[in-house]
FINU-296493 format. One record per residue (C-alpha): residue number from 1; residue in three letters; x, y, z. Coordinates in Angstrom, 3 decimals. Layout:
% residues N
+------+------+----------+----------+----------+
| migu | base |        x |        y |        z |
+------+------+----------+----------+----------+
|  NUM |  Ala |        X |        Y |        Z |
...
+------+------+----------+----------+----------+
END
This chain:
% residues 73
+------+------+----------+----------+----------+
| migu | base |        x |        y |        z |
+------+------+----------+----------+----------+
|    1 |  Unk |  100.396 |   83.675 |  111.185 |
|    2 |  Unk |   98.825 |   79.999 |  111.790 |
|    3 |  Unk |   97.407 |   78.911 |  114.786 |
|    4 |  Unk |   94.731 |   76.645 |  113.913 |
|    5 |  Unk |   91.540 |   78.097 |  113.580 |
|    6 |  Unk |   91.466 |   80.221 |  110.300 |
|    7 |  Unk |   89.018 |   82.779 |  111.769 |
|    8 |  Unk |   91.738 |   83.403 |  114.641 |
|    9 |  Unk |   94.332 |   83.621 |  112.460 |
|   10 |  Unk |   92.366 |   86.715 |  110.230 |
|   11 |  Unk |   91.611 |   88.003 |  113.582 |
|   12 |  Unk |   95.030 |   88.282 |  115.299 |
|   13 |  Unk |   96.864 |   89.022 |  111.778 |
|   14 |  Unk |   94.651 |   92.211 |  111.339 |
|   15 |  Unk |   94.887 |   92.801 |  115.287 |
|   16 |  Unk |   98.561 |   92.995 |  114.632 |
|   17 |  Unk |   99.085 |   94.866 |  111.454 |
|   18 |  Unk |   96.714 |   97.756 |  113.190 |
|   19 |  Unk |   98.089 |   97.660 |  116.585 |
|   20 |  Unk |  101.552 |   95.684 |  117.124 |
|   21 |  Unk |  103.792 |   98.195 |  115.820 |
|   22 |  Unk |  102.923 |  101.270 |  119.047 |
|   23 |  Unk |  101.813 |   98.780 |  121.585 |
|   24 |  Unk |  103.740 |   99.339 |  124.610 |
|   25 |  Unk |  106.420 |   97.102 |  125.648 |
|   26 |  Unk |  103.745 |   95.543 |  128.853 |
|   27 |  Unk |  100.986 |   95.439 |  126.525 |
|   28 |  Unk |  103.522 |   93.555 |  124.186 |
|   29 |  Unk |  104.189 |   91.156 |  126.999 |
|   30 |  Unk |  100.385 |   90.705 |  127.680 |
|   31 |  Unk |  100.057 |   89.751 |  123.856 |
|   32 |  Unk |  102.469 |   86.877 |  123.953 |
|   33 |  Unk |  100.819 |   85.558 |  126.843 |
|   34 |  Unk |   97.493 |   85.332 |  124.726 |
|   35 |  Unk |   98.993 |   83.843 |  121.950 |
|   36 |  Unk |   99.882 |   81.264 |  123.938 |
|   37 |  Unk |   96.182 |   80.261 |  124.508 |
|   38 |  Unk |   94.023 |   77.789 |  122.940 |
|   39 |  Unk |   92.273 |   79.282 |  119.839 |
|   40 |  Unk |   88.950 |   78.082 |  121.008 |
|   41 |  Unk |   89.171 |   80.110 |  123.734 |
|   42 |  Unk |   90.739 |   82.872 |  122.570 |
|   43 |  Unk |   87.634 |   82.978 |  120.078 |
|   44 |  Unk |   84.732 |   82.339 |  122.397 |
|   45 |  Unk |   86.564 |   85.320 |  124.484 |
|   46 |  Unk |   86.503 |   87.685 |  121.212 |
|   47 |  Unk |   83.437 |   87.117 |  120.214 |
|   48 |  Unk |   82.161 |   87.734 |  123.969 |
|   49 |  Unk |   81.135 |   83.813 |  124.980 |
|   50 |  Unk |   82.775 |   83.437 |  127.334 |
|   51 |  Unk |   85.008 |   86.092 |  129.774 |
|   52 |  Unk |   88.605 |   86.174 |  129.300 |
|   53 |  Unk |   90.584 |   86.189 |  132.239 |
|   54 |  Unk |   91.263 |   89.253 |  133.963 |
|   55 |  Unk |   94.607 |   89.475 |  133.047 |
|   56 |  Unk |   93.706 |   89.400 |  129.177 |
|   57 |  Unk |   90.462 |   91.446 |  129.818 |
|   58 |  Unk |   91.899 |   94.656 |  128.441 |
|   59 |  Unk |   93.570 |   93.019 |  126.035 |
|   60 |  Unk |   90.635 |   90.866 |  125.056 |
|   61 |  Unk |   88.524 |   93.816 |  124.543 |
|   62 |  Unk |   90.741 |   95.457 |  122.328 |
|   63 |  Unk |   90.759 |   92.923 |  119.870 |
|   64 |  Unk |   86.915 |   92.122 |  119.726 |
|   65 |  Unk |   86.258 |   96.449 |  119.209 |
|   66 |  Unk |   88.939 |   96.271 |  116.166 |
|   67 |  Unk |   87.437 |   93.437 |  114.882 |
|   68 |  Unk |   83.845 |   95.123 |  115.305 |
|   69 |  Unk |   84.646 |   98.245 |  113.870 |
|   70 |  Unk |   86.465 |   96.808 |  110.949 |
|   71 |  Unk |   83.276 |   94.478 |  110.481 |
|   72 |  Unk |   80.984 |   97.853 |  110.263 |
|   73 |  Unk |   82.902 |   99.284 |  107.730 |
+------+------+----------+----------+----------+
END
């Protein structure tokens, strides 16, 4: 995966490997609509910046709790 910044890339690709393969098929749909966003924003949402839009808010947190507990351990 490249999208253009390399932190977003790490974060997505390990997003994916854990969670891509049982996500529902409307979760699925809500995932291509945030990889259609702007990495900047996609990363100030993650890291809890800025608030995602409500329709990625679910989606949103997911990601930044994966990438949290993977950065504990």
């Amino acid at each position: 995966m490249r999208r253009g910044i390399k932190e977003m890339d790490i974060i997505l690709s390990r997003f994916a490997e854990v969670r891509l393969a049982q996500m529902p098929e409307e979760d699925l749909a809500v995932y291509e609509v945030l990889l259609e966003e702007n990495d900047q924003d996609l990363y100030q949402w993650v890291t809890g910046q800025v608030r995602a839009p409500d329709a990625l808010q679910a989606m949103v947190r997911d990601i930044a709790q994966l990438v949290d507990a993977q950065g504990k351990s």
